[in-house]
C-alpha positions in Angstrom: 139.9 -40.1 -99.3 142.2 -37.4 -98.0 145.8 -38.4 -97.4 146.0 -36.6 -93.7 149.0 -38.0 -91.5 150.3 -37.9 -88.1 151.7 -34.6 -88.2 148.9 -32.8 -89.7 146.3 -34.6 -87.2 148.7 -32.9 -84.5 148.6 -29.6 -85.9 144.9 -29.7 -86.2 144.8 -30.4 -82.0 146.8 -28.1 -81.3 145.4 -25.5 -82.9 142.0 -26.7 -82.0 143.1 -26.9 -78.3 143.9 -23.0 -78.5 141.1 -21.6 -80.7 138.4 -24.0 -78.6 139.9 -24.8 -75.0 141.1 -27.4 -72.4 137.7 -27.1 -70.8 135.4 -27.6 -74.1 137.9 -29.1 -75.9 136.6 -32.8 -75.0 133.3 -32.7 -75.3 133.8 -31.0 -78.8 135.9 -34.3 -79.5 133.5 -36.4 -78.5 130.9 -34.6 -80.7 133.1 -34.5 -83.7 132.9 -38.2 -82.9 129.3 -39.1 -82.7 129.3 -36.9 -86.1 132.2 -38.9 -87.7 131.2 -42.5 -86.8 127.3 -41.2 -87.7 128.6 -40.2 -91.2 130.4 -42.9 -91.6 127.4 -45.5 -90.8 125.6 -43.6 -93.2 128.1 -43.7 -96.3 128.4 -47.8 -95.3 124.5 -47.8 -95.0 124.4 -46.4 -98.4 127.0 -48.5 -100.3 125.4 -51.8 -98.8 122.0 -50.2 -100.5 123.5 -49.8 -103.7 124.8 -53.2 -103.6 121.5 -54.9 -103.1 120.0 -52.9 -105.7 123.2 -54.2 -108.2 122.6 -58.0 -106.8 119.0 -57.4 -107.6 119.4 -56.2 -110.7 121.9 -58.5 -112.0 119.3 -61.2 -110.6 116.7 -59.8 -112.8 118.7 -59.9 -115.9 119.7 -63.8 -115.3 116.2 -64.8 -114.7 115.0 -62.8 -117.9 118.3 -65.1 -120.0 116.8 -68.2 -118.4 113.0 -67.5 -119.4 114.1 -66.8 -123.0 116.5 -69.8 -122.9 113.1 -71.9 -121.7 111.5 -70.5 -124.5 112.5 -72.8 -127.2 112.7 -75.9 -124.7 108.6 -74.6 -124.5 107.9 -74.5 -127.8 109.7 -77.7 -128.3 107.3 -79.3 -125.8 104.3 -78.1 -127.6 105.5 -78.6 -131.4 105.6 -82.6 -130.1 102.3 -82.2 -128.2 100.8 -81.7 -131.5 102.6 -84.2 -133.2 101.2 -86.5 -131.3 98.0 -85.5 -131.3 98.4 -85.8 -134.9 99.6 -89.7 -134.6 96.7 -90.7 -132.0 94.1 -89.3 -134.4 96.0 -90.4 -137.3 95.9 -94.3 -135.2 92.3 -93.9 -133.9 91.0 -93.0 -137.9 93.0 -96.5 -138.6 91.4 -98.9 -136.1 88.1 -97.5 -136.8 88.6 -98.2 -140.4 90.1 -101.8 -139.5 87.0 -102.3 -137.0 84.9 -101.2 -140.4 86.2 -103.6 -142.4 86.3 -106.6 -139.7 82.5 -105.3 -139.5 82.2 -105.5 -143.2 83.9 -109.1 -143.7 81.1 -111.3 -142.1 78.4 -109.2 -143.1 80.2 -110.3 -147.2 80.7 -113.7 -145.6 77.3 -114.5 -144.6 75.8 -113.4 -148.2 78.3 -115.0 -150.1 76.8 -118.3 -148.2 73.4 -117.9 -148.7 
């Protein structure tokens, strides 16, 4: 953030050391502490938020690919549900006629006798 070094941080005691005091000058510090490492739990605090909320996010976009990849797989599934519906009516018409005509074939035999 701000490119502060050495020298400048000893400037900035020193000058605070005159302008506030040997006497105060400590429990200032330790104020200015409790401020600093607050603000700084805060702006940490804050970027772990916003990188849930991008997890999250990105989460919600890769389930909303997989449901429309599903999709087809889905329709798929029904489009040969029906297909074989089709078939097992198709094959139930077919033994009923075969039963029919297995009915029908003595009934011919026994007149055909007489």
């Amino acid at each position: 953030m701000f490119d502060v070094g050495f020298w400048e941080l000893t400037i900035i005691a020193l000058v605070a050391l005159i302008v506030i005091g040997p006497e105060r000058l400590p429990k200032v510090a330790r104020t200015a502490g409790l401020w600093l490492g607050r603000g700084r739990r805060f702006i940490a605090n804050v970027k772990a938020d916003i990188d849930r909320e991008i997890k999250a996010e990105e989460l919600k976009e890769i389930i909303e690919k997989q449901a429309t990849l599903a999709n087809p797989v889905h329709e798929i599934v029904e489009e040969t549900r029906s297909d074989l519906d089709e078939i097992k009516q198709e094959a139930s018409k077919q033994v009923k006629e075969g039963q029919e005509a297995l009915e029908d074939q003595p009934n011919s035999d026994s007149k055909t006798s007489q």
